[in-house]
C-alpha positions in Angstrom: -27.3 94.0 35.6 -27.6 97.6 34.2 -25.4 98.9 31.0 -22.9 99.9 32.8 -22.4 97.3 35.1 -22.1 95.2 31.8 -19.7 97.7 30.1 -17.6 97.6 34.1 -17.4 93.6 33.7 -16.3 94.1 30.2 -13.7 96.4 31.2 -12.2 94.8 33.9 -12.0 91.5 31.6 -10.0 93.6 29.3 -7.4 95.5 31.6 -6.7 91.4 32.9 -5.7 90.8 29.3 -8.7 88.3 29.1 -10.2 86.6 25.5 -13.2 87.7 25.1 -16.0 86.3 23.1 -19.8 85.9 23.0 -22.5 83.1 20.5 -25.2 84.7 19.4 -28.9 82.7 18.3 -30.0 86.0 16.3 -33.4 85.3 17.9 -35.8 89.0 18.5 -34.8 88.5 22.5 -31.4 88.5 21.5 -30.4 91.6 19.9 -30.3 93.5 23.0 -26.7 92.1 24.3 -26.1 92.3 20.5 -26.4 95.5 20.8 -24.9 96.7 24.2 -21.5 94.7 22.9 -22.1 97.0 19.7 -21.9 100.2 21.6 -19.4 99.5 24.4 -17.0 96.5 22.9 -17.5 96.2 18.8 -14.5 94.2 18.3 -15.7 91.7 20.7 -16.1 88.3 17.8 -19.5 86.8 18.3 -20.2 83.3 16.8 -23.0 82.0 15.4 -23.5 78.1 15.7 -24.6 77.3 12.3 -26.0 73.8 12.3 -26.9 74.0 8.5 -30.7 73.6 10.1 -31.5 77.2 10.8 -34.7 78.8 9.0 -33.8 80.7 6.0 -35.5 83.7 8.1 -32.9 83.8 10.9 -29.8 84.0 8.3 -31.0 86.8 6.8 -32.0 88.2 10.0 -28.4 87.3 11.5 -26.8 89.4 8.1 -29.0 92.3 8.9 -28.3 92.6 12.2 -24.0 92.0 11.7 -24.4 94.8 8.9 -26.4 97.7 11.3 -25.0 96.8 14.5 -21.6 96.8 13.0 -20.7 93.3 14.4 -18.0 91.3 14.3 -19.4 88.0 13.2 -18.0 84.4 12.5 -19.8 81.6 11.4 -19.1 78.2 13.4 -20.0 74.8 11.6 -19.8 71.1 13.0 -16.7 69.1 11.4 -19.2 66.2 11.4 -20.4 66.0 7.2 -24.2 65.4 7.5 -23.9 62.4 5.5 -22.7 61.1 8.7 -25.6 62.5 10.8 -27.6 59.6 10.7 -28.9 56.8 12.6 -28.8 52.8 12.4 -31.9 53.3 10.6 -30.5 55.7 8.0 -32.6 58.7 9.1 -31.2 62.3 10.1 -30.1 62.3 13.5 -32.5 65.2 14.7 -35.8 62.5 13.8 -34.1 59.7 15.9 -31.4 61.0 18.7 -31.8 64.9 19.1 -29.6 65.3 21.5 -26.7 63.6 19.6 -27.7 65.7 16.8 -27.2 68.8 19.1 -24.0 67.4 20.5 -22.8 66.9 17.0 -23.4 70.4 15.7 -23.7 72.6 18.5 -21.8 71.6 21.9 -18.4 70.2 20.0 -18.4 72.6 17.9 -18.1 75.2 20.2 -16.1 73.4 22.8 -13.1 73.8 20.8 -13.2 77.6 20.3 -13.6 77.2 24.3 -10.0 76.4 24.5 -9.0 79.6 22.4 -10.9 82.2 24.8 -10.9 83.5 28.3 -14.5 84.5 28.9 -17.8 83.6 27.1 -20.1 86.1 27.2 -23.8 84.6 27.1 -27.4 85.7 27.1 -29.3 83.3 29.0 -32.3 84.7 31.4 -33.8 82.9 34.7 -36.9 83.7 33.3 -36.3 81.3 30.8 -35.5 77.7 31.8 -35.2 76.0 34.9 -31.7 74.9 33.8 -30.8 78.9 33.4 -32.8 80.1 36.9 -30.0 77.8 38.8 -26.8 80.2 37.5 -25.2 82.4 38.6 -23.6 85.9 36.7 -20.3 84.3 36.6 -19.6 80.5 36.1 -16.6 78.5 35.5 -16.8 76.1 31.8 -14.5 73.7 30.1 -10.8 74.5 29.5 -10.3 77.4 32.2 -13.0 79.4 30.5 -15.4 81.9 32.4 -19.4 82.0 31.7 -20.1 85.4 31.5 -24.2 85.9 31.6 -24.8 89.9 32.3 -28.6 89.3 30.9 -29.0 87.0 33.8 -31.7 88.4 35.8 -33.5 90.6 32.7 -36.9 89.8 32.2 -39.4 89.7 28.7 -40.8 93.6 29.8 -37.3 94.3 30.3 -35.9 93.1 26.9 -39.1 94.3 25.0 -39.2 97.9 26.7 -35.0 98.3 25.6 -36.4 96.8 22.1 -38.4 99.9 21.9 -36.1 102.3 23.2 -33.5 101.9 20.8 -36.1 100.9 17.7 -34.9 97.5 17.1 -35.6 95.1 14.5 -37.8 92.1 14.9 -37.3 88.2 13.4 -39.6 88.0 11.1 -41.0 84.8 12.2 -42.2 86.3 15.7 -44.8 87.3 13.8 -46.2 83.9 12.6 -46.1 82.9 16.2 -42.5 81.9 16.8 -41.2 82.8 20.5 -38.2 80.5 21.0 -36.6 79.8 17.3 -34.0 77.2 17.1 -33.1 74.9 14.1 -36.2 74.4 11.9 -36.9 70.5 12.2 -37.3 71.0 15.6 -38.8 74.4 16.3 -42.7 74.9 16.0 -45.0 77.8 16.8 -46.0 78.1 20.3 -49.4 77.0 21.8 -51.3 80.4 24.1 -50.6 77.9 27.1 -47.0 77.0 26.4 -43.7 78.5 28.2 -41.4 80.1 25.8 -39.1 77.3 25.3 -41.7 74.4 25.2 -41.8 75.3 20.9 -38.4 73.2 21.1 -38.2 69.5 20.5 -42.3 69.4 21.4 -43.3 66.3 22.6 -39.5 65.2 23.9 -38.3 65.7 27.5 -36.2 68.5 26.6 -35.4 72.0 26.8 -31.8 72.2 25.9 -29.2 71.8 23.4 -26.5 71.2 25.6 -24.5 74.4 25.0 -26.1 75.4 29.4 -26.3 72.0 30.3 -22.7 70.6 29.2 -20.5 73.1 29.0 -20.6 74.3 32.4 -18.4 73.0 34.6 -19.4 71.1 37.6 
């Protein structure tokens, strides 16, 4: 989907007197809807799921990027104290049940701001997931909302070449060998023979928080 096909969507969700919103990882590969939002819808709110997990790195990369790209940024945090983020055996959820964990500070959290929009604008890729090659541009989610995912069918080259183009800044953990940077207890650097997404959970049978998995509606 090109710019301006984006900024058309955009438009016509507008004129229908749709809620718009998008979420926002404030990974490297995502500053580029970041930044098409920035130029053709600023006032667009984009929420940042923060789990109280993140690496320092990514919220001071997340502040730099609201401050230059001019964005308009709320934070979103679980309800759930992490006191009570544990398992039987006492230990954090994300050592014993990660997908609770995810559930708990990801998924619910965002499922209630769900009920207060029309359209969720989001960046997954094909290219990166078999969960994400099944969608489709358009999707229906929870509580009458619409999945919006105008990055859909961009690729790496295609995200790294607008990168360039329009001089953007870089997380400063790709650097040490991060490609896919999630919470830090269960993001690691990535392996010259792993996919992007395999630095999450390593070693479990997951890919996924939940946010592309339950929050779609079936």
């Amino acid at each position: 989907m090109t710019i301006t096909e984006i900024k058309d969507y955009l438009d016509r969700y507008e004129e229908e007197g749709k809620q718009m919103f998008t979420t926002s990882s404030f990974q490297t590969h995502s500053l580029v809807l970041l930044h098409i939002i920035s130029r053709v819808k600023p006032e667009i709110p984009v929420y940042f799921i923060n789990t109280g997990y993140h690496f320092p790195e990514t919220l001071r990369f997340r502040d730099l990027i609201t401050e230059q790209f001019g964005l308009k940024l709320i934070d979103l945090h679980t309800s759930t104290p992490r006191n009570m983020q544990c398992g039987s055996d006492g230990r954090l959820l994300f050592t014993s049940d990660p997908d609770y964990c995810c559930f708990l500070n990801k998924t619910m959290p965002l499922e209630g701001v769900l009920q207060s929009y029309d359209v969720w604008i989001n960046g997954v890729r094909r290219d990166q997931s078999a969960v994400r090659k099944a969608m489709k541009t358009e999707q229906p989610a929870p509580h009458g909302t619409v999945r919006f995912h105008p990055m859909l069918d961009w690729n790496a080259r295609q995200i790294f070449r607008y990168r360039k183009e329009y001089d953007l800044p870089e997380h400063t953990l790709d650097a040490q060998g991060y490609m896919s940077i999630g919470c830090e207890p269960c993001t690691r650097r990535i392996d010259p023979d792993m996919q992007e997404r395999e630095a999450r959970w390593y070693g479990l049978n997951k890919t996924e928080c939940g946010l592309h998995t339950d929050l779609v509606s079936k």
